[in-house]
N, C-alpha and C positions, 0 to 999 in steps of 0.2 A: 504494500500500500504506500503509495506514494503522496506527502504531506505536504502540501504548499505554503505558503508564507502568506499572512493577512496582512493586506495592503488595504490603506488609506482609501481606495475604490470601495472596497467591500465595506468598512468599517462606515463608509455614507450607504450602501445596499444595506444595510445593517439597519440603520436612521431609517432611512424610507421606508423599508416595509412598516417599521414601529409606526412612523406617521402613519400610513395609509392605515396600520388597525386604529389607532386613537379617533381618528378620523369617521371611523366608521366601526365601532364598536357598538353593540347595541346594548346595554347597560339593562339589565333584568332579563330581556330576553334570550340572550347570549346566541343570535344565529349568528355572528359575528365577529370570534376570537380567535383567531389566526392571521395572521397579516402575511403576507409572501412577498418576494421582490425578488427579478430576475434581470440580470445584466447581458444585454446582446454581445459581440462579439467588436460591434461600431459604437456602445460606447452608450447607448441608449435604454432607457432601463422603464421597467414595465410592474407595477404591483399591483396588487388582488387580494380583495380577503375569503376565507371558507365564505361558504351560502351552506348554513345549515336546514338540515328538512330531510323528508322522508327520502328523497333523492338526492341528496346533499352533495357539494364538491368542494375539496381543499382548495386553500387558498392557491398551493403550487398549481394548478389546473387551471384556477381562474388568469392569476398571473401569466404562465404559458400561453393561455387561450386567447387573453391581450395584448401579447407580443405575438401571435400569430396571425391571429386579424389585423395588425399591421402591419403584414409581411414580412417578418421579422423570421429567419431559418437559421440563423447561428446565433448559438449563446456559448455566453462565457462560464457565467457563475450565476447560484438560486441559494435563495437563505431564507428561513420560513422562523416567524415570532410570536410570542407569547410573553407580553408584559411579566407576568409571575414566573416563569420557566428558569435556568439557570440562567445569566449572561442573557437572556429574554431570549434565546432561541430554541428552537425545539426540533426536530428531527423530521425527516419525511417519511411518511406512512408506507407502509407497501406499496400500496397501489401507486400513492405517488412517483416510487421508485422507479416502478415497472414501467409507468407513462413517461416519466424523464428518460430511462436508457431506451424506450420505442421512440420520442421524439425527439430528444439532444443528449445519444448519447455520451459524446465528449464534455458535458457540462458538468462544471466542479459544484460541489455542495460545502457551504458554508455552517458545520453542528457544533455540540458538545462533543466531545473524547466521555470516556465514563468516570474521570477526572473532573468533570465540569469544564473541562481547558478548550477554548477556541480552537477547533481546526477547521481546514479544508480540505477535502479531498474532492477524488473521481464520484462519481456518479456509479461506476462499474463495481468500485469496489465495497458501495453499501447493498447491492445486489449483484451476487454470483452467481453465476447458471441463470440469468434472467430468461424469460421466453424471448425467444425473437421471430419475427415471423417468417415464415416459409415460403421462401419464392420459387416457385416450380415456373 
């Protein structure tokens, strides 16, 4: 697993997602508590919070889903928050894993270590053996 170094870029992806959930937190109702924020490859950068509900979608999804409706196909880095969390970030879910290594999967993930300590890594190596699809 290869560890990359937190740079001043991320540490603002970092801030944004926090804003876009503050922004948009829904206070009692809680469909709302996830902030995400993802960085393209050019520099331009995209966040989203979960929609919680019977159908619900993480904030990484929503985030993705609005850098790709802006024709956005390369990313760099994704980092997903949670005001009370450690360091306020929190991890991506499976699914979300599975969707990031199907849709970007060269993109670095900004979490906790089980330290609580800031890393970054691959994308690849928080799912191994991911599905991929099958092209015949």
């Amino acid at each position: 697993m290869i560890f990359y170094d937190i740079t001043e870029q991320d540490k603002e992806l970092i801030k944004i997602a926090l804003e876009t959930l503050e922004k948009n937190f829904d206070d009692g109702v809680y469909n709302h508590t996830v902030g995400a924020a993802v960085r393209c490859k050019n520099g331009k950068v995209y966040s989203g919070v979960n929609c919680d509900g019977i159908h619900g979608s993480c904030a990484e999804y929503i985030a993705i889903g609005m850098s790709i409706s802006a024709s956005e196909r390369e990313f760099d880095t994704i980092v997903s928050v949670h005001d009370k969390a450690p360091n306020c970030l929190v991890a991506p879910c499976g699914n979300c894993r599975q969707m990031l290594v199907e849709y970007c999967p060269d993109i670095k993930v900004i979490l906790n270590n089980d330290d609580n300590e800031i890393i970054k890594v691959d994308i690849k190596d928080l799912i191994p053996f991911a599905w991929k699809p099958i092209i015949v």
